[in-house]
N, C-alpha and C positions, 0 to 999 in steps of 0.2 A: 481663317479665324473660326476657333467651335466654341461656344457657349452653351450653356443646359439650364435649364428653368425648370425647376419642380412648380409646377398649375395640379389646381383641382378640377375634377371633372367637369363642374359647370363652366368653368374657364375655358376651357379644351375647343370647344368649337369659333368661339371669338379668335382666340393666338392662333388657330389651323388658318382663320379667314383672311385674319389680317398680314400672314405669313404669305399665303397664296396669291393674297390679292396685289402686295409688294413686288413680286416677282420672283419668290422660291418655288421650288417645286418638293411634291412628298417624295424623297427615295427611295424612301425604307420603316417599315413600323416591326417590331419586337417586343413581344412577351417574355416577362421575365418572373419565374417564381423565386422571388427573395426569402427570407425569413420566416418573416409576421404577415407578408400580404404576395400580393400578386402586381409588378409593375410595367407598364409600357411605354414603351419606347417610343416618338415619332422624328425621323428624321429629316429635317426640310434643308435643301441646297441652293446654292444661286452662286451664280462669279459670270465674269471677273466682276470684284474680287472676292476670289475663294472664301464663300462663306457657308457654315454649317450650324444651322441652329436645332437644337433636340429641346423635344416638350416629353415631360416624365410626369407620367400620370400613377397614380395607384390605385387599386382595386380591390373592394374588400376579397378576402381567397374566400371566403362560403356564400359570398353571392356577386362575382365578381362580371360586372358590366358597366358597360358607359357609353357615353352618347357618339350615337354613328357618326362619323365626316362624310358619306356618302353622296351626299347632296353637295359637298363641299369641292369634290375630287374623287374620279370615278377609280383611279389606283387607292384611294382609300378606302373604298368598298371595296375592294378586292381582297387586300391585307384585313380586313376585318373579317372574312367571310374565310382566308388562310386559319387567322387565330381564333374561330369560334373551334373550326374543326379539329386543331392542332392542341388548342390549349381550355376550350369548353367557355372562352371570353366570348360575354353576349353583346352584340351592338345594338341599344335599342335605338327603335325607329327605323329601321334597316329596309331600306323601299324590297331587298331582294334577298331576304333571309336563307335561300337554299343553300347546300351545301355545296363546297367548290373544288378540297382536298379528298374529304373523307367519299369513298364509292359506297355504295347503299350495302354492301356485304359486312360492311366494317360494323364492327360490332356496336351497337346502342350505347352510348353514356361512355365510351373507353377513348379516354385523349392522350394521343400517343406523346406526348411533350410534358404530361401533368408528371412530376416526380414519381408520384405513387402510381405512375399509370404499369408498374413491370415489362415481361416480355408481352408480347403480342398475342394477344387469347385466339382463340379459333375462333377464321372468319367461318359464319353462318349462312342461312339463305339468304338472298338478295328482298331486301323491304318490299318491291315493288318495282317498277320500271322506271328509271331515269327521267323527271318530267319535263322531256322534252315538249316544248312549245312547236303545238301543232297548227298550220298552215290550212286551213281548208277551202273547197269550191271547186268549182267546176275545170276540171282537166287536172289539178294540182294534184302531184304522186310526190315519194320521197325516196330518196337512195340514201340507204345506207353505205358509208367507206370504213371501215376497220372495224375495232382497233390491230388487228392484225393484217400488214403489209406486204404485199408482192417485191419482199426487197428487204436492202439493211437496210432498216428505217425503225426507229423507235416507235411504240403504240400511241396513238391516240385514233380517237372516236368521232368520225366526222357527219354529222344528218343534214343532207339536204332538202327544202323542201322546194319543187320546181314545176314548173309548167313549161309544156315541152321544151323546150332546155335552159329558159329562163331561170336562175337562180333566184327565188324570194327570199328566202334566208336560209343562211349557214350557223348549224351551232356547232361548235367543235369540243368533242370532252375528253379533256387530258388527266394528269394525275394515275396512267396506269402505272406509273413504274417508281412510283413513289418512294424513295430509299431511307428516307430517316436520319438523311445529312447532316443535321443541324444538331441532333441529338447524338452521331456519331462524335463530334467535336466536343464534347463536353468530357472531360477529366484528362487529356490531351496536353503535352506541352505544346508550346508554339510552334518548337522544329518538330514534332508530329502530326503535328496538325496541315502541315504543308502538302504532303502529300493528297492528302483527303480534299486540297482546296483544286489543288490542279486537275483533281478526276470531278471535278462537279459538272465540266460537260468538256470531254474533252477534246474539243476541236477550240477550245479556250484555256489551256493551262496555264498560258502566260500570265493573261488578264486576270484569269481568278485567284493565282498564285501572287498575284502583282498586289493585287487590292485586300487580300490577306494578312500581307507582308508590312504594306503600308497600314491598318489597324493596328497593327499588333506594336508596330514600331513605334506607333504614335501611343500606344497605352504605357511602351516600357521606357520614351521618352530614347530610345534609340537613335542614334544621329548616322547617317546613310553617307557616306561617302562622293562625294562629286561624280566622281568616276563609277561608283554603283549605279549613281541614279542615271547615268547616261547610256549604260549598258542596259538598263532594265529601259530605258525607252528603246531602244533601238530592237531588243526581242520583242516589245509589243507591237514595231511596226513590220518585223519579218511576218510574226503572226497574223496581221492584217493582209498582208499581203495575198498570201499564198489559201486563206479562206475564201479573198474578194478572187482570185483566178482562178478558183475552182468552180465558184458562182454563178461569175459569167459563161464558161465552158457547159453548164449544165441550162442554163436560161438557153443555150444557142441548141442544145439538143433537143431542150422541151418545145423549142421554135422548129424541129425538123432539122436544126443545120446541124447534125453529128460529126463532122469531119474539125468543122471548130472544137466542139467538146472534147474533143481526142486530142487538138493539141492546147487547146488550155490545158488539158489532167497529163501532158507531157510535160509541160512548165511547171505546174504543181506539183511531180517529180524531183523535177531540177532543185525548187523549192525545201522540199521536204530532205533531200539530198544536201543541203546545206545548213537548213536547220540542226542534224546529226555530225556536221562537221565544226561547228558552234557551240552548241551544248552539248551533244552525246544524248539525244536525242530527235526525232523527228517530228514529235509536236512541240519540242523544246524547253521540254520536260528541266529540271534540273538549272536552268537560268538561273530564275529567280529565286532568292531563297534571303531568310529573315536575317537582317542587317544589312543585305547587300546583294550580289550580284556574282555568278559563273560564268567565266569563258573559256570555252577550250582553244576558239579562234576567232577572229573576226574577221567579217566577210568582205571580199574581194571586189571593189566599187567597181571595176570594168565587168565583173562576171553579172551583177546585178544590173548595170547599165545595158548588156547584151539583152538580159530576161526583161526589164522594162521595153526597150524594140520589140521581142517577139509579141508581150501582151500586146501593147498600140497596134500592131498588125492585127491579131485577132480581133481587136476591137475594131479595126476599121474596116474589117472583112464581114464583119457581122454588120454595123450599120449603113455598108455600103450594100447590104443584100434586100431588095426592097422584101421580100417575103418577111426574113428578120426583122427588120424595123416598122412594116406594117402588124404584125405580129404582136410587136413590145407596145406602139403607142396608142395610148387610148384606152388598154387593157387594166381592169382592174383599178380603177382611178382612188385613191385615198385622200380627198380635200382635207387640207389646210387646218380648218377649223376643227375636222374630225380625228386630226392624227395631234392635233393640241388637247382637245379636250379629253382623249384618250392615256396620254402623257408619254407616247409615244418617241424610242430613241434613236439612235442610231442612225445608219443609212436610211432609214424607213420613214426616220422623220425629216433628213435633211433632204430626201426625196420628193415630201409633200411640202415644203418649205423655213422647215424649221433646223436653225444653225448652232442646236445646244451640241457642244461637245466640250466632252470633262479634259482634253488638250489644252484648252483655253480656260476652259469656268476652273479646273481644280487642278495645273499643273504640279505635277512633283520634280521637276526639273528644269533648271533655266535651259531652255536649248538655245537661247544668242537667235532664234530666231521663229517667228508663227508661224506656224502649221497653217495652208491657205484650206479651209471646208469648203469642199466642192456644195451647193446647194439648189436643188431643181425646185420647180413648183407645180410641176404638173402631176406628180403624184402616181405616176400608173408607172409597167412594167418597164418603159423605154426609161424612166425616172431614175429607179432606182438600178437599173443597169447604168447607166451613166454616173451618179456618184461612184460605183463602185470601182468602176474602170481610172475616174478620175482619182478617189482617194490614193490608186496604188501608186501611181504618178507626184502625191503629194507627200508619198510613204519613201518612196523609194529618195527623194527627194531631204526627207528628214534621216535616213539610213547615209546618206553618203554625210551629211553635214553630222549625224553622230560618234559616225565610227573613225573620226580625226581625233588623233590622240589614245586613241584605246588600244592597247596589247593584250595580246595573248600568245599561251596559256594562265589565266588568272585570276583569285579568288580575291575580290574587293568587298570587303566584310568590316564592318565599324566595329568598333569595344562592345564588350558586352555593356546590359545594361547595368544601372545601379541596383543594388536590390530594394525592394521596397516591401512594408508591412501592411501594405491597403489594398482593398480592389481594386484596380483601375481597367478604363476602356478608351476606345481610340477606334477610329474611320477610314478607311480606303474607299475612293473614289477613284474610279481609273478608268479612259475612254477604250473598250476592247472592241474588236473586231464588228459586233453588233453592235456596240451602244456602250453606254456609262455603267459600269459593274458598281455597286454597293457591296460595302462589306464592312461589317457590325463586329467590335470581340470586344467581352468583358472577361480581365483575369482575375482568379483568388489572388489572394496575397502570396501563394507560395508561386504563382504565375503558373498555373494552370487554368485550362480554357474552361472557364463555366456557361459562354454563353459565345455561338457565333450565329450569325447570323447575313449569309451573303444573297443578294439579290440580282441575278440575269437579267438583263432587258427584254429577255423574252419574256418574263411575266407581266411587263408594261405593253410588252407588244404582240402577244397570241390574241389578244380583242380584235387587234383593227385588219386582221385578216378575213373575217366575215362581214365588216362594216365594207370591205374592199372590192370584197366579191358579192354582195347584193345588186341586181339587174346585170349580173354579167351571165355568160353560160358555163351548163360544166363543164366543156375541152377546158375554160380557162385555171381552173381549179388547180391543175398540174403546174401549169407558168405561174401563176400567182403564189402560190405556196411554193413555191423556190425563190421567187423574189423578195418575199419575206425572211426565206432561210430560218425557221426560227426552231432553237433548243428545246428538243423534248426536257431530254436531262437538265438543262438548267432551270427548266420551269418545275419540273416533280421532284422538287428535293426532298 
C-alpha cells in the first residue's frame, strides 16, 4: 500500500516523528524542482504489510528551506546534508551543517541538480583543508589511507586518528567519483533509462535494474507477468550469491587463509560462468528489464546443488581453522543499538541483530514459500561472515523452489502500458545483495524520466564502519572494511 500527503513544513517534523516512532523507517528523501516552487520528497517504509507512505513538502524556490529531521533520524541528516549540496535546500537547525557531496574545489554557490545550474564550471582552488576533526594528546599521530588505492578499488578518503595502534576515530570521505546519476536520468525513456540503472554500482545490476523496473512499472500501472516476476526473483538470488562467495573468499585472505580465497574466486567463476549462460551476461546484465523478465536458460539445480557443497566446505574450512575464527570473532563489534540507530541494512544489520529485509517487508512475488534471514547478534567480523555463508544456503534454496516451471530461451514481458496525459511516479523496493535498494521515478506525461532517484545501502551503511572500528587497531581496518563490502559507486552517484 502507497499513499502521499502534501504537509506543510511546520507539519513535517510531527508526521517524520510519528511515522518513525510507528515503526517505519526513512528510505529515501528527494528534491524536486517543479514549476512554481521546489518540492520534497520523504519516503518512509515498513511491512509486512508492505507499506509506503511519502510526505510532500514544498519549498519557496528563492529561499528554499525547512526544518531539519536530524534529531529525528540520523539517515535524515544525511539526505539533507545530500540535498543542501546537490540542490542549495537549507535545513535549519542542522546540529552538522558541513558539506557531505560537494569537495571543497567545487565551485561556491553552483548546485549541480538546480535546472539553471548548466555544464559544470571550472573547479577552482580547494577553500581550505577538509575539517577533519582532530584527536589530540599525548602519543595520539594520524594515518592518512588514500583516496588513491594500492589496487582496483574505487577512491575514498580514510583519516585515522590513533595511539599506538589503537584506533580513536575513523572519518572516512567519499564522494570522489561522484557521476551525476540522477541528473543523467532525466529526459530518458524508461527502456533507456535501464541501462544507466544496472551501472549504478556494478557488482548490483540486478537489484538496481530490479528496483528501477519495479518504479517505473508501478508509475505506468504496468502489470508483470507471474512468470516475470519469478524469473526476476531468481536473477536477484544468482546475484546474491555469487557477491556473498566472493566475500567470504576475500574475508579468509584478509584472515592469512589465501588458498580458501582461491577457491572461493574459483566458485565465483563457476558463478559468473553461469550467470553468461542465463542472461548473456556475467553480472547478469540484460535479465531484468521493464514489464518483465529475459532468459536465455535456466539454471541446472544439480550444478547449483554441487557449488552449494563446495561453498559449505569452504565455510567449514575456514571456521574450523582456529587462526580464522579467532581472527573474525570479537573483531570490529557493531552493537545492536548502533547499527539501529544508524539505519543500518543488509547483512550488516542482520549481522548486529536486526531481521529487516525487503523479501519479507515489500515482496514483489508470491514464492509459495519464506525466505528463512539468517540473523546473528554479535555484531563483529565472525557475524557477518556467517550470515553471509548462511544467506547463500537460503539462496540457493529459493533458486531451486524458483526455477520449477520456468523455460527457456524466453522473453516474459506484459502489454504495454496504457497511455496517459499526467505525470505520474511509482517505488521500487527490492532486498539486493547488500541491503534494501530504494528506487524513486517521476514521469512527464509523454513518459519520460524527469526525476529518478535510487538509493544503495551503502549510503545507510558507510557511517557504521567507523562507529565499528573505534577501540580496535589498524591491521583490523583491512578485515573490517571487507566485512562491510560497501559500494563506492553506489554511494557517489
Amino acid at each position: 500500500m502507497r499513499s502521499t500527503h502534501e504537509i506543510s513544513l511546520t507539519e513535517l517534523p510531527s508526521f517524520a516523528e510519528e511515522l518513525l516512532t510507528g515503526g517505519h523507517r526513512l528510505a529515501l528523501v528527494a528534491a524536486h524542482h517543479d514549476e512554481h516552487c521546489i518540492r520534497v520528497v520523504y519516503l518512509f517504509t515498513a511491512g509486512p504489510p508492505d507499506t509506503r507512505t511519502e510526505l510532500h513538502v514544498r519549498l519557496d524556490p528563492d529561499r528554499p528551506e525547512l526544518p531539519t529531521l536530524a534529531h529525528l533520524s540520523f539517515p535524515a541528516g544525511r539526505f539533507e546534508r545530500e540535498m543542501r549540496d546537490l540542490f542549495g535546500i537549507v535545513p535549519l537547525g542542522h546540529p552538522l551543517p558541513r558539506r557531505l557531496v560537494r569537495h571543497f574545489h567545487w565551485p561556491r554557490g553552483w548546485y549541480p541538480m538546480h535546472p539553471d545550474a548548466g555544464p559544470p564550471p571550472p573547479f577552482g582552488e580547494q577553500e581550505g583543508p577538509y575539517p577533519f576533526l582532530e584527536v589530540e594528546g599525548d602519543g595520539v599521530y594520524e594515518i592518512p589511507v588514500g583516496p588513491v588505492h594500492a589496487g582496483l578499488i574505487e577512491p575514498g578518503h580514510f583519516r585515522f586518528s590513533v595511539v599506538g595502534e589503537t584506533i580513536l576515530r575513523l572519518k572516512a570521505r567519499l564522494w570522489f567519483v561522484h557521476k551525476g546519476i540522477e541528473k543523467l536520468f532525466q529526459g530518458r525513456s524508461v527502456a533507456a533509462g535501464l541501462p544507466l540503472a544496472e551501472r549504478i554500482s556494478g557488482d548490483t545490476a540486478v537489484g538496481h535494474a530490479l528496483a528501477y523496473c519495479l518504479a517505473a512499472e508501478e508509475a505506468t500501472g504496468t502489470d508483470v507477468p507471474a512468470a516475470a516476476r519469478r524469473a526476476r526473483a531468481l536473477l536477484l538470488e544468482l546475484e546474491r550469491i555469487h557477491n556473498h562467495v566472493a566475500d567470504l573468499g576475500m574475508l579468509c585472505n584478509d584472515a592469512g587463509h589465501s588458498i580458501l580465497n582461491a577457491h572461493a574466486q574459483r566458485v565465483r567463476e563457476h558463478l559468473l560462468r553461469l550467470n553468461r549462460e542465463i542472461t548473456g551476461h556475467r553480472l547478469l546484465r540484460g535479465g531484468v528489464v521493464p514489464g518483465g523478465a529475459v532468459l536465455q536458460s535456466v539454471p541446472d539445480v544439480r550444478r547449483l546443488k554441487a557449488i552449494g557443497e563446495d561453498v559449505r566446505e569452504i565455510t567449514d574450512l575456514a571456521l574450523g581453522h582456529s587462526t580464522v575464527r579467532d581472527r573474525f570473532t570479537g573483531t570490529a563489534v557493531l552493537k545492536t543499538e548502533a547499527a539501529r540507530e544508524i539505519g543500518c541494512l543488509g547483512y550488516a544489520a542482520r549481522a548486529s541483530g536486526l531481521a529487516h529485509d525487503a523479501r519479507v517487508a515489500h515482496p514483489f512475488t508470491d514464492r509459495g514459500m519464506r525466505p528463512g534471514i539468517p540473523v546473528h547478534t554479535s555484531g563483529d567480523v565472525l557475524a557477518r561472515f556467517l550470515v553471509r555463508a548462511e544467506e547463500i544456503d537460503t539462496s540457493l534454496a529459493l533458486i531451486d523452489h524458483l526455477a520449477e516451471g520456468l523455460t527457456a530461451p524466453r522473453a516474459v514481458v506484459g502489454p504495454p502500458p496504457a497511455p496517459s496525459t499526467r505525470p505520474r511516479s511509482g517505488v521500487g523496493l527490492v532486498e539486493g545483495w547488500r541491503g534494501t535498494i530504494a528506487t524513486r521515478v517521476e514521469l512527464a506525461a509523454d513518459g519520460t524520466l524527469t526525476r529518478v532517484k535510487p538509493v544503495d545501502p551503502s549510503f545507510f551503511n558507510w557511517p557504521a564502519l567507523p562507529i565499528a572500528l573505534t577501540d580496535t587497531i589498524v591491521p583490523d581496518f583491512p578485515l573490517t572494511n571487507k566485512s562491510f563490502n560497501l559500494s563506492y559507486a553506489g554511494n557517489d552517484l
